[in-house]
C-alpha positions as CSV (number, residue, x, y, z in Angstrom):
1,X,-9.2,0.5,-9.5
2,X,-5.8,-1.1,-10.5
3,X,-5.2,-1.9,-14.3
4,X,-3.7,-4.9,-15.5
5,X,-0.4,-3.3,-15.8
6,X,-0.2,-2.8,-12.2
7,X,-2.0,-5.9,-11.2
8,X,1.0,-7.9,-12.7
9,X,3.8,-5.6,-11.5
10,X,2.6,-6.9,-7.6
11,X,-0.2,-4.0,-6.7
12,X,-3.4,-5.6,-4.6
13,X,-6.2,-2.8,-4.1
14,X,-7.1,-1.8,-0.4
15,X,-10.3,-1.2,0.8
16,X,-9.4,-0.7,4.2
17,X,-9.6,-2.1,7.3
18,X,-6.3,-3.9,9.2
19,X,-2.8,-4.0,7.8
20,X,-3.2,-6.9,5.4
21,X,1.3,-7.0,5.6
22,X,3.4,-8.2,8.2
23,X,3.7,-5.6,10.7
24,X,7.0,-5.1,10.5
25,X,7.5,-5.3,6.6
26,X,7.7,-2.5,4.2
27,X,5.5,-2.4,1.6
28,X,5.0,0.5,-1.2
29,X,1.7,2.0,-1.2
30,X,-0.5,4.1,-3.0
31,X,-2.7,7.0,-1.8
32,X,-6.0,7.7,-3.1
33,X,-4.5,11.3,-4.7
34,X,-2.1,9.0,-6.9
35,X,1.0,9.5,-4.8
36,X,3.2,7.0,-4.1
37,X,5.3,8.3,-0.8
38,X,8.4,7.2,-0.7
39,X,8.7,2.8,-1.0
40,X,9.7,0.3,0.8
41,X,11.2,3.0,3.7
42,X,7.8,3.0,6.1
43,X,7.4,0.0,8.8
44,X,3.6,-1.0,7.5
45,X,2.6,-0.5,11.1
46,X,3.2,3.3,11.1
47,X,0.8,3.7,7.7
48,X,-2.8,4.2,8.5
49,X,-4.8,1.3,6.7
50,X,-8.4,2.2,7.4
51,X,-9.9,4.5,5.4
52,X,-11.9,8.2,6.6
53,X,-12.2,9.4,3.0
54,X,-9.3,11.7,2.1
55,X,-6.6,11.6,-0.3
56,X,-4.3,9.8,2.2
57,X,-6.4,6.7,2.4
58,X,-3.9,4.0,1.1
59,X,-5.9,2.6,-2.0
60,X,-3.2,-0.3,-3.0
61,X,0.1,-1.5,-1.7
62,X,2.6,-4.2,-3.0
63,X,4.3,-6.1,-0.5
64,X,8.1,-6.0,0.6
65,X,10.1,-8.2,-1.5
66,X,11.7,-10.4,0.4
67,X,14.5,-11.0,-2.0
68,X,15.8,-7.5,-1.0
């Protein structure tokens, strides 16, 4: 669960299922172990958005900024 904190700094919560990004965009993301590999370097289509139950499920992300 996201706080309010990072609710407003752009973080959405992932439940799995498809990429919910552009395919080609890179968005940060968040694993379920609290990591946060490195942002914005990672084409959203090489992550692995569904979820099997480990600490590598991706459990938020925050979409590319475009203004970059």
């Amino acid at each position: 669960m996201l706080t309010d904190e990072q609710r407003a700094a752009g973080w959405i919560e992932h439940v799995g299922g498809p990429c919910p990004v552009p395919l080609d965009s890179r968005p940060d993301v968040v694993f379920r172990n609290g990591s946060t590999p490195v942002q914005g370097m990672i084409d959203a289509e090489d992550w692995e958005w569904d979820h099997s139950d480990d600490d590598f499920d991706i459990i938020a992300y925050r979409p590319e900024n475009p203004h970059d």
